[in-house]
N, C-alpha and C positions, 0 to 999 in steps of 0.2 A: 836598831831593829830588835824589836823580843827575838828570844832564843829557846832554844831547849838545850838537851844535852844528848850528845849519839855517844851509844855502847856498844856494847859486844854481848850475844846470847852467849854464854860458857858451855851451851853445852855442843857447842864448835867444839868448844875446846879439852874435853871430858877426857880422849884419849891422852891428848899430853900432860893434863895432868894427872889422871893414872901413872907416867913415867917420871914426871917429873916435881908433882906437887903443885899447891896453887901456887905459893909465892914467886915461884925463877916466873911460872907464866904470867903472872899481873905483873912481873917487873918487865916482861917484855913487850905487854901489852902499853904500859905505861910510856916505855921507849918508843912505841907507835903512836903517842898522842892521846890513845884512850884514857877515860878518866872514869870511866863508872862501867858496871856489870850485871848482867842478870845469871845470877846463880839457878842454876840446872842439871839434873840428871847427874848430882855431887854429890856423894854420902856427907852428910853435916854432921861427920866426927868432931869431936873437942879440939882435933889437932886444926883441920882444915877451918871450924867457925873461928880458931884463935890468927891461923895465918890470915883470914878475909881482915879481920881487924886489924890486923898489923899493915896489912897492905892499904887500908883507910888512911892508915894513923901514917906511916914513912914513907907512902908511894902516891897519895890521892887518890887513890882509884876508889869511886866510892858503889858501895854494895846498892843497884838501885833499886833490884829486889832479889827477892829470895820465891822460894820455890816450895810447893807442897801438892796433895793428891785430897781426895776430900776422904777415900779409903783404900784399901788396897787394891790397884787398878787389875790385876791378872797378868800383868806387865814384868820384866825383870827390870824395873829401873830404880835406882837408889832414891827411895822420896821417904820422905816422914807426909804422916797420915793427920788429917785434922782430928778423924774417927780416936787412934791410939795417942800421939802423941803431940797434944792442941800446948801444954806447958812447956814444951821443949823446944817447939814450934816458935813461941815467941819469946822464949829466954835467947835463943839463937837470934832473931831479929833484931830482939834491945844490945847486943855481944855488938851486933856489927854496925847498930846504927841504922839501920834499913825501917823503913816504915811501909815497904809496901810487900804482899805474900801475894804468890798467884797459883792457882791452881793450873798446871799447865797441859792437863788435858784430862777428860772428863772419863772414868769409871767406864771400862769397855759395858760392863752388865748394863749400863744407862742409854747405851750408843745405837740400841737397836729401834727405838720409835720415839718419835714428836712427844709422848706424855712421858716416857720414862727422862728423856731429857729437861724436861719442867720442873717435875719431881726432883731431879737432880738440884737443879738450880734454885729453888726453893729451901733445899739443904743449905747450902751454899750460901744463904740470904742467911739463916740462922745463925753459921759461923762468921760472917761479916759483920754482923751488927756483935758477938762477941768479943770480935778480934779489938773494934774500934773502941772499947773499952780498954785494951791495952797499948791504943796511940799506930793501932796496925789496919793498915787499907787492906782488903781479901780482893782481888782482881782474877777474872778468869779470861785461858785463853783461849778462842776457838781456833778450829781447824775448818775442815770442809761439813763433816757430817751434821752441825747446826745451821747449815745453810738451805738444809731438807724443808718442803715448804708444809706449813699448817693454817689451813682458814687463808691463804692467799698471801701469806708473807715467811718468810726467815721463821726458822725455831729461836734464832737469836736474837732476831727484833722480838719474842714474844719474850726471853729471857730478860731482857732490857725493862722490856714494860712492868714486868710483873716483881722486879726487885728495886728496890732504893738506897740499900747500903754498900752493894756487890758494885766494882766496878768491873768494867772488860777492857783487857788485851788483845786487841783487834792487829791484824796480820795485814801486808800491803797482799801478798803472796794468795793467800788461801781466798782472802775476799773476791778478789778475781778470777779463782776457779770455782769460786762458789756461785758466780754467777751476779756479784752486784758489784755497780761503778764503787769503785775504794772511797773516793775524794765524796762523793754523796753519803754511803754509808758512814762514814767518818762522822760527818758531820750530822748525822741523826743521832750519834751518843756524845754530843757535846757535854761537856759535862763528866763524865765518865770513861775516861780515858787516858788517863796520868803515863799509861805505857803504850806504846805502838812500834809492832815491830818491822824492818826494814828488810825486803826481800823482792830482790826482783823475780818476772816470770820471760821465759821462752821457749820456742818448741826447739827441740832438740834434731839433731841430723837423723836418718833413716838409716839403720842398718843393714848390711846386706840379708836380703830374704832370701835368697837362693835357695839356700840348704832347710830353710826355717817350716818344718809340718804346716800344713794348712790352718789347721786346725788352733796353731798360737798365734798366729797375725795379725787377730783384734788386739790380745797383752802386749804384742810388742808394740803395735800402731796406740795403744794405750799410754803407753811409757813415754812418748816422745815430750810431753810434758815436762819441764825439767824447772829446777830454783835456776836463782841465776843472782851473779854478785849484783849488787845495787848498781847500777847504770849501765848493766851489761844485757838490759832482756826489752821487753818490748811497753814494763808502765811507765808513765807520767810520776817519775819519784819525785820531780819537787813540786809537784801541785797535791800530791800524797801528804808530802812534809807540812805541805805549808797548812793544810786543811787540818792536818792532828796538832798543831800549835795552837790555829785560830779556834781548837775546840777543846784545846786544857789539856793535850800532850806535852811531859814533859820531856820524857826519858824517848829517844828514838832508839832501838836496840836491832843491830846488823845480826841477821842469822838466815844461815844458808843449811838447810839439811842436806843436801847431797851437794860434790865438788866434783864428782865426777873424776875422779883423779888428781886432780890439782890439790897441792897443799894449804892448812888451812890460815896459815900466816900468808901466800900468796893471796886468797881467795879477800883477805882480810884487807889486805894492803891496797887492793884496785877496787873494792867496797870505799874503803876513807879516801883514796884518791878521786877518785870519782864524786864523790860528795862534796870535797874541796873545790873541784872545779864546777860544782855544783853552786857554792856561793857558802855552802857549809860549814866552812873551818874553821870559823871561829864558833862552833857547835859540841869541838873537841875535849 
């Protein structure tokens, strides 16, 4: 049977490397069977792009992408800019062997209407067909707020339409809070999809309201939404899987934003187990 390859978002993993550096984590990521990574939310010092290569080169883990902002989001998160630094951007890339950059979430000043999100994406299409002159795929990733409708469909389907060199990083997780079947929209960017990321969804227990002002009931009755490890929540992840294969997924990449307590080597560990018994493991 064709295959892909399943990874790990890094930016799970941001904290422990903070403490401990990339290398001990890709060596113990590797001890889990993981073999490739999406780099995220990770300053791309000389030290950290020379350990990803090292970890290529004596661990197999291979970089399946790399991470960028198209400018400075208003965000405190450690990203190089397409805006300031597009040369350093892909000397980093050729360093680790990576051919594919994603933008991993779109400029808050673009987030507020249907045309500033176009305009974004338009930009976006300019550095794509740049990058692709230096052997580098530009991929973006949505979240919920491009799920906003205009003229009767997605801002994302209007993304899709109106660009030819950009590909998307499309979400098990977010598609489903955005309101579209995953395994159909999947397969409407046939073609443009080289990444897809692994995320289950469930609604979460109710807290005691007792004590809780009237007035916050909707936020909390809000919240109950929750990630959930791959096999643990309520989608169809291998009809998920199987539809981003059948439409030129390569890289399947597990990423959980909240754990809710649980640690993120546990959360990691019952994600690839559950994939395994999913039929997956030779996907590792």
């Amino acid at each position: 049977m064709e295959k892909g390859k399943i990874g790990v978002q890094m930016m799970m993993l941001k904290e422990e490397i903070a403490q401990r550096g990339i290398y001990p984590v890709m060596e113990q990521l590797a001890g889990m069977g993981f073999s490739a990574v999406e780099v995220s939310q990770i300053d791309m010092t000389p030290e950290n792009v020379q350990a990803l290569a090292r970890a290529g080169r004596e661990l197999g883990v291979q970089t399946a992408a790399m991470s960028c902002t198209l400018s400075t989001m208003g965000l405190k998160v450690p990203c190089d800019t397409l805006e300031d630094d597009f040369d350093k951007i892909v000397a980093d890339c050729h360093a680790v062997e990576c051919g594919i950059l994603r933008i991993g979430m779109l400029p808050m000043s673009c987030a507020d209407t249907p045309e500033h999100m176009l305009e974004m994406a338009d930009q976006c299409e300019v550095y794509a067909k740049r990058l692709k002159e230096h052997g580098i795929d530009l991929y973006y990733h949505a979240h919920t707020m491009e799920f906003i409708h205009k003229d009767g469909k997605p801002v994302l389907t209007h993304m899709r339409e109106r660009t030819e060199a950009m590909g998307f990083e499309l979400d098990s997780h977010w598609m489903w809070r955005g309101g579209v079947d995953p395994v159909a929209y999947i397969r409407s960017f046939a073609g443009r999809i080289r990444l897809l990321h692994l995320k289950d969804y469930r609604v979460g227990p109710m807290p005691d309201l007792s004590k809780l002002p009237p007035e916050q009931f909707m936020f909390v009755f809000g919240m109950l939404e929750q990630f959930a490890e791959v096999g643990e929540g309520a989608l169809d992840m291998p009809a998920i899987i199987d539809a981003g294969l059948a439409s030129g997924s390569e890289y399947f990449l597990i990423e959980q934003d909240d754990r809710y307590g649980r640690s993120v080597w546990d959360s990691l560990k019952i994600s690839r187990d559950n994939l395994v018994k999913m039929g997956y493991g030779d996907w590792f």
